[in-house]
C-alpha positions as MATLAB code, in Angstrom:
seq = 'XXXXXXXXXXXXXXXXXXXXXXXXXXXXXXXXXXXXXXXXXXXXXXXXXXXXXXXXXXXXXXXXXXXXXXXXXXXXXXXXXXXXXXXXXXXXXXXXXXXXXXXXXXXXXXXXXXXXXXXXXXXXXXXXXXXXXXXXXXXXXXXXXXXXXXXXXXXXXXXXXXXXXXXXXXXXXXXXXXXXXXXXXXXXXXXXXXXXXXXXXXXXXXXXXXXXXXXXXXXXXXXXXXXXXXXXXXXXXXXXXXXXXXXXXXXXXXXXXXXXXXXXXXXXXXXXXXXXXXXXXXXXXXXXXXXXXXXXXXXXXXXXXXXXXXXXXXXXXXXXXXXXXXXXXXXXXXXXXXXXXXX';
ca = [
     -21.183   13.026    6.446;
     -19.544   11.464    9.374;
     -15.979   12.815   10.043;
     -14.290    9.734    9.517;
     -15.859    9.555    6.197;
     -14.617   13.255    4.872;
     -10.899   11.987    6.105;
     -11.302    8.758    3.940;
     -12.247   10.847    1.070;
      -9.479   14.079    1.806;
      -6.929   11.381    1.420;
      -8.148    9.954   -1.472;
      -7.575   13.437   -3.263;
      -4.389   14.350   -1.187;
      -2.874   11.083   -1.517;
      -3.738    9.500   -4.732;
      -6.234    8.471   -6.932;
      -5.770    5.260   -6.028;
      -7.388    3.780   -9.252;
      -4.629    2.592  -11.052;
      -1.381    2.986   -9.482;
       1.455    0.733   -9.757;
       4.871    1.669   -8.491;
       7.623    1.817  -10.260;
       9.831   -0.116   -7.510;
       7.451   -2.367   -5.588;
       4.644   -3.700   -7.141;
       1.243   -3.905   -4.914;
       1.297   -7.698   -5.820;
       5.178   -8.124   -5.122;
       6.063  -11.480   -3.329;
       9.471  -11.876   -1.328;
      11.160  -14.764   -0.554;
       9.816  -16.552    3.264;
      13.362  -17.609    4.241;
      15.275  -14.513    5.065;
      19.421  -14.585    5.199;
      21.291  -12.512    7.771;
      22.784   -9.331    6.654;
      24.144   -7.673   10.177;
      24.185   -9.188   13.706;
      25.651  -12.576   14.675;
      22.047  -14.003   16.118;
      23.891  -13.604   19.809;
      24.072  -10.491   21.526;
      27.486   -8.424   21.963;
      29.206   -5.467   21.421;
      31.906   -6.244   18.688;
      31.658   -4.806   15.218;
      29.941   -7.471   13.646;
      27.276   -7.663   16.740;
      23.814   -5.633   17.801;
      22.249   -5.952   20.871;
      18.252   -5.414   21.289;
      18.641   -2.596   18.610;
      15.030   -1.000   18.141;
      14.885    0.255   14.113;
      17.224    0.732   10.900;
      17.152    2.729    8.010;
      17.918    1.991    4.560;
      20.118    4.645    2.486;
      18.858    3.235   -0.671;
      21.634    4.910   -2.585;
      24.048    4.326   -1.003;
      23.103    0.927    0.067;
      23.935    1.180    3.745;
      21.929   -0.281    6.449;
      22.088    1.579    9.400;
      21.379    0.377   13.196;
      19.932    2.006   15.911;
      21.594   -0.307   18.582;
      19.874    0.185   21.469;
      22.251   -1.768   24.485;
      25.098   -1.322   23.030;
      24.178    2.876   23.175;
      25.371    3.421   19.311;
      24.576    3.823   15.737;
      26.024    1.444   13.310;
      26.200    1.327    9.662;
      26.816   -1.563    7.238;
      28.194   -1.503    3.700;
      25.428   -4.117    2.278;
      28.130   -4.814   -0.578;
      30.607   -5.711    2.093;
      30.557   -9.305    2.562;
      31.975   -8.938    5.850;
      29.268   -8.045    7.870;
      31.591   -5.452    9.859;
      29.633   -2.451   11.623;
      31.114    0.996   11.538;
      29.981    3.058   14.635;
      28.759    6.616   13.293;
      27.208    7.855   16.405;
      28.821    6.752   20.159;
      28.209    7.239   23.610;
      24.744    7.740   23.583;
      22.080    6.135   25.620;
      19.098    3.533   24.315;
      19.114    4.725   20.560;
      15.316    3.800   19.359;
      14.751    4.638   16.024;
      17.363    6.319   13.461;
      16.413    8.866   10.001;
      19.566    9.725    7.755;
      19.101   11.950    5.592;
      21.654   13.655    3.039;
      23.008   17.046    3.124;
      25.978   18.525    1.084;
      28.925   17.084    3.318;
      26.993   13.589    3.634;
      24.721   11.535    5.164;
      23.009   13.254    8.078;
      22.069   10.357   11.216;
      18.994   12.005   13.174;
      18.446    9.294   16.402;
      16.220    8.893   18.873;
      17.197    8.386   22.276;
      14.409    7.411   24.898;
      15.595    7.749   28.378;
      17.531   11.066   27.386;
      14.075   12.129   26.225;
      15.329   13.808   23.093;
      16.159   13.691   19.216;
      20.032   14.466   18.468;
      21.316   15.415   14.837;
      24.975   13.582   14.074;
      26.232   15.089   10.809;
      28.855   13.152    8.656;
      32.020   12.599   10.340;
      30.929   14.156   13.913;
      31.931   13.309   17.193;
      29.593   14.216   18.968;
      25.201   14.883   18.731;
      23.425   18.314   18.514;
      19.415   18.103   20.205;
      17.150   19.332   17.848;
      13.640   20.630   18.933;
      12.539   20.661   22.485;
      12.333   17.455   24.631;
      10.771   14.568   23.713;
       9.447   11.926   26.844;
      10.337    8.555   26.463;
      11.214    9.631   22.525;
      10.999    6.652   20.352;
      10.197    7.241   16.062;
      12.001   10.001   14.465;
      11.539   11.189   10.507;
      12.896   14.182    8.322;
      10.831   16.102    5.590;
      12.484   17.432    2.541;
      12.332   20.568    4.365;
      13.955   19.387    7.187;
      11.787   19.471    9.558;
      12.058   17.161   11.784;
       9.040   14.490   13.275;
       9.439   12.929   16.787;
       7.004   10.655   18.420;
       6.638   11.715   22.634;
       5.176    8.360   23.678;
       5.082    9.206   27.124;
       2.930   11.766   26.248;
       0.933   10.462   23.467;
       2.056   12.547   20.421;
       3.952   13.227   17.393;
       5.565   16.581   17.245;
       7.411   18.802   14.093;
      10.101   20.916   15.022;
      11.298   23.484   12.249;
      14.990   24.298   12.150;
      14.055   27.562   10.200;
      11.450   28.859   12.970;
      13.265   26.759   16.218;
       9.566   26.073   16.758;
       8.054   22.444   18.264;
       4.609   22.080   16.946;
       2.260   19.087   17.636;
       1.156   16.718   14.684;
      -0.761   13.984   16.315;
      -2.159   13.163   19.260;
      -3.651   15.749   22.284;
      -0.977   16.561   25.154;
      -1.353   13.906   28.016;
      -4.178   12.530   27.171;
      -4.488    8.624   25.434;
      -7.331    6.295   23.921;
      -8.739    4.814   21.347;
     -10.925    7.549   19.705;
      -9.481    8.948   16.269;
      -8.203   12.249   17.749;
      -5.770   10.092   20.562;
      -2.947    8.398   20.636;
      -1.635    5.718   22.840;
       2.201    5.251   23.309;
       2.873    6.160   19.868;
       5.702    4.066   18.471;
       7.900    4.582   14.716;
       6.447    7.206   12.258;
       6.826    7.826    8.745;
       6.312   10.930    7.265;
       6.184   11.557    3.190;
       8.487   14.097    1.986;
       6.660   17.044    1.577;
       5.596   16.106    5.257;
       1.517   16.425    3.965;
       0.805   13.437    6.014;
       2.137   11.192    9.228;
       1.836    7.935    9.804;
       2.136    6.701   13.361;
       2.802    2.957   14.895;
      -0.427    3.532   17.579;
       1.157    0.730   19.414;
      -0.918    0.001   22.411;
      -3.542    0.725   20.267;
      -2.406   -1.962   18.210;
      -3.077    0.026   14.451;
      -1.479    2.081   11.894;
      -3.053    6.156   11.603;
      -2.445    8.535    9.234;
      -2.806   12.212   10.044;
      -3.510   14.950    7.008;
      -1.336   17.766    8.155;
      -3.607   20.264   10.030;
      -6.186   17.159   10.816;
      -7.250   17.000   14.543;
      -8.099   13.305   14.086;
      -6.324   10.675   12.240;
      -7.729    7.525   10.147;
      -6.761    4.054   10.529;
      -5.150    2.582    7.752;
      -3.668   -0.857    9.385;
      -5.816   -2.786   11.997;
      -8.559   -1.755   14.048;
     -10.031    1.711   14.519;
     -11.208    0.724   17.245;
      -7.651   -0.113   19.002;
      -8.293   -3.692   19.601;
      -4.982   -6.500   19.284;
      -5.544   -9.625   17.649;
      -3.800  -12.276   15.896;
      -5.588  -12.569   12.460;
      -5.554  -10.528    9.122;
      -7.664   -8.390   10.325;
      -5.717   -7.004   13.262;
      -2.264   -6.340   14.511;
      -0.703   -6.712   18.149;
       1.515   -3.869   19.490;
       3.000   -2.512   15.861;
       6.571   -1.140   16.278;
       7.210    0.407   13.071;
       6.220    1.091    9.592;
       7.377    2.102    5.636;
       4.195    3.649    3.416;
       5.082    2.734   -0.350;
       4.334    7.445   -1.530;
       3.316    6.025   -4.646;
       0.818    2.947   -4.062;
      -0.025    3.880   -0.667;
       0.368    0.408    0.643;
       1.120    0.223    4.038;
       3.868   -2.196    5.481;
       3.635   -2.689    9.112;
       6.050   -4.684   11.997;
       3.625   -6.280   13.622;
       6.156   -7.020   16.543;
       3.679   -9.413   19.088;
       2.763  -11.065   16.201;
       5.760  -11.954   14.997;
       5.383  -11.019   11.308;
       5.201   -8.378    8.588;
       1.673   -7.218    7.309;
       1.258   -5.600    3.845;
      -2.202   -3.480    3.832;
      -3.321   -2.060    0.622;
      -5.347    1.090    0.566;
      -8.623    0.984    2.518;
      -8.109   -2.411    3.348;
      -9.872   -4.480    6.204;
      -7.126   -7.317    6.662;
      -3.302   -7.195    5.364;
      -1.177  -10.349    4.300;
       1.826  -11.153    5.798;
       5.355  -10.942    3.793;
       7.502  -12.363    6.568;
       7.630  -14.056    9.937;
       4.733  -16.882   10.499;
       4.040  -15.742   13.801;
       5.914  -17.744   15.649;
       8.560  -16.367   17.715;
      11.859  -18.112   16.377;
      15.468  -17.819   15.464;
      14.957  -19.908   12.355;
      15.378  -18.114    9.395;
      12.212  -18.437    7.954;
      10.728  -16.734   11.860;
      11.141  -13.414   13.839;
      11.325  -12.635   17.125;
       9.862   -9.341   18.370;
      11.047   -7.378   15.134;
      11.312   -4.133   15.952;
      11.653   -2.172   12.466;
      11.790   -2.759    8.877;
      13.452   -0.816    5.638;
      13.319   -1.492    1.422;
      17.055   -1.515   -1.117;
      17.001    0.311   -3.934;
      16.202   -4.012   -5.648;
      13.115   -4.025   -3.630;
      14.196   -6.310   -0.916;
      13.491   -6.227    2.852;
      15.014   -5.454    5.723;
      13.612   -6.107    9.044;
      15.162   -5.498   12.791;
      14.841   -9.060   14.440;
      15.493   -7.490   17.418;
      15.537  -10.751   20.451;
      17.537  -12.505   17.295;
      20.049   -9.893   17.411;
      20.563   -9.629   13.158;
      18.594   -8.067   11.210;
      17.226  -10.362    8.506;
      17.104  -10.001    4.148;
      14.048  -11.307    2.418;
      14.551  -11.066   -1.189;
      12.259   -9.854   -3.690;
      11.658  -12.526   -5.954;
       8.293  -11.391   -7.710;
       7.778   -7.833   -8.783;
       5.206   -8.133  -11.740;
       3.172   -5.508  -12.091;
      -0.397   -5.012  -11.530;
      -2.832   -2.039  -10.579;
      -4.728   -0.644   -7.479;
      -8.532   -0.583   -8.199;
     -10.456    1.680   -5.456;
     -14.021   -0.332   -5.127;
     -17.582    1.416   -4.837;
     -17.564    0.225   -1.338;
     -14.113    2.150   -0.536;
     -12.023   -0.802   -0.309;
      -8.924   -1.506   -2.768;
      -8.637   -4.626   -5.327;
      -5.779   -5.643   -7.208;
      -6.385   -5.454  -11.140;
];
């Protein structure tokens, strides 16, 4: 059995069943609304409170219902009340240089911000209320996607070196995760300026943005290859269902295993449902615009506790709502030919 094949199948027992899931927040046939409404960010670029400039990826506190920002020129974090009305940024991390990505997580004082910075080539840990970062794990070249387990370990992506690594704050140990040292391509065990990750909680698997490979892989923990679960295996960009240009960023859905990806070249983003050979797009029409209905080079992408999504329009400057306006529910059939239907 070829190797790909026994990874296909490994997930399908690590993962899920994947014969009749339905999640119990997003259904695999949810729709969202096309026209999207502004929930931070003017559409120009400044520094004010209620401004971002090229910021590269947000997260979502989903209990909380904070947005945060990784705001990339203007070298903070910011976070927005999404029940303020306002709009008005608070800056939680300062003074530090082209944030990329940003992972809070919570621990018994409050949210934890973990943030990426790129030409600092590192990951810093900002607990609540601090003035001031703490590097975790060893450096990180060019560090861009950053993600925290329930065990807190914590998940960097080295683009410049084509990797994702783990560092454990119980062992102070960096191990790699993805990706061979140095070395990038298109084959299953490489990596090619890897981009945002996701990891699930119990950090079993990793998802990586292959971005100049242009798809989404997943890597079992322990796995010297990784599978392609969002556009082509064989690294090639393209501009129809069936293939992404220069992903940024993606969210996996831990209980459907749907896949949603920033397609960032393309303008849009692509929903891909287990095993699937094409994805469907849920925003942007591909067309690089500041109307509200387009994106322009989004950059990153996050879910509220209702459903709804988030997504960095990063040459917009906002980042943009798209309500949730369908959720019924239906199931994920796994077909004899290993690709997914909708039931």
């Amino acid at each position: 059995m070829p190797n790909s094949m026994l990874l296909v199948l490994i997930q399908v027992l690590v993962l899920c069943s994947c014969v009749s899931v339905v999640s119990s927040t997003i259904s695999p046939c949810a729709k969202w609304n096309t026209t999207g409404s502004t929930v931070a960010g003017t559409g120009d670029a400044g520094n004010s409170s209620y401004q971002i400039n090229s910021a590269k990826g947000i997260f979502i506190h989903k209990e909380r219902n904070e947005l945060y920002v990784a705001d990339f020129s203007n070298n903070r974090v910011q976070r927005f009340s999404l029940n303020d009305p306002s709009k008005m940024g608070t800056t939680v991390a300062s003074n530090i240089e082209n944030p990329m990505k940003v992972y809070v997580d919570d621990d018994i004082n409050g949210p934890t911000v973990y943030v990426s910075l790129r030409f600092l080539n590192r990951v810093e840990k900002w607990t609540y209320g601090a003035r001031q970062g703490v590097q975790v794990g060893n450096d990180c070249q060019l560090c861009c996607g950053v993600s925290v387990d329930k065990e807190k370990n914590v998940y960097m992506s080295e683009s410049n070196r084509h990797r994702v690594l783990q560092w454990s704050p119980r062992t102070n140990i960096t191990n790699i995760v993805a990706g061979n040292t140095d070395t990038n391509g298109s084959k299953s065990t490489l990596l090619d300026h890897p981009q945002g990750i996701y990891v699930n909680r119990d950090g079993g698997v990793v998802y990586v943005a292959d971005m100049w490979n242009s798809r989404i892989q997943s890597w079992i923990q322990g796995s010297d290859e990784g599978v392609t679960v969002a556009g082509s295996s064989k690294g090639t960009e393209g501009h129809d269902p069936e293939t992404l240009d220069f992903p940024n960023d993606m969210i996996v859905d831990d209980e459907t295993n749907i896949v949603y990806v920033i397609d960032t070249s393309n303008n849009r983003v692509q929903r891909w449902k287990p095993f699937a050979s094409e994805g469907d797009t849920i925003a942007g029409d591909m067309s690089a615009g500041n109307a509200t209905y387009q994106l322009s080079k989004p950059a990153g992408l996050g879910f509220d506790m209702k459903g709804n999504l988030y997504v960095m329009d990063m040459e917009n400057n906002r980042v943009q709502m798209f309500e949730l306006i369908d959720n019924r529910p239906c199931s994920l059939r796994l077909e004899s030919n290993g690709s997914s239907k909708l039931g």
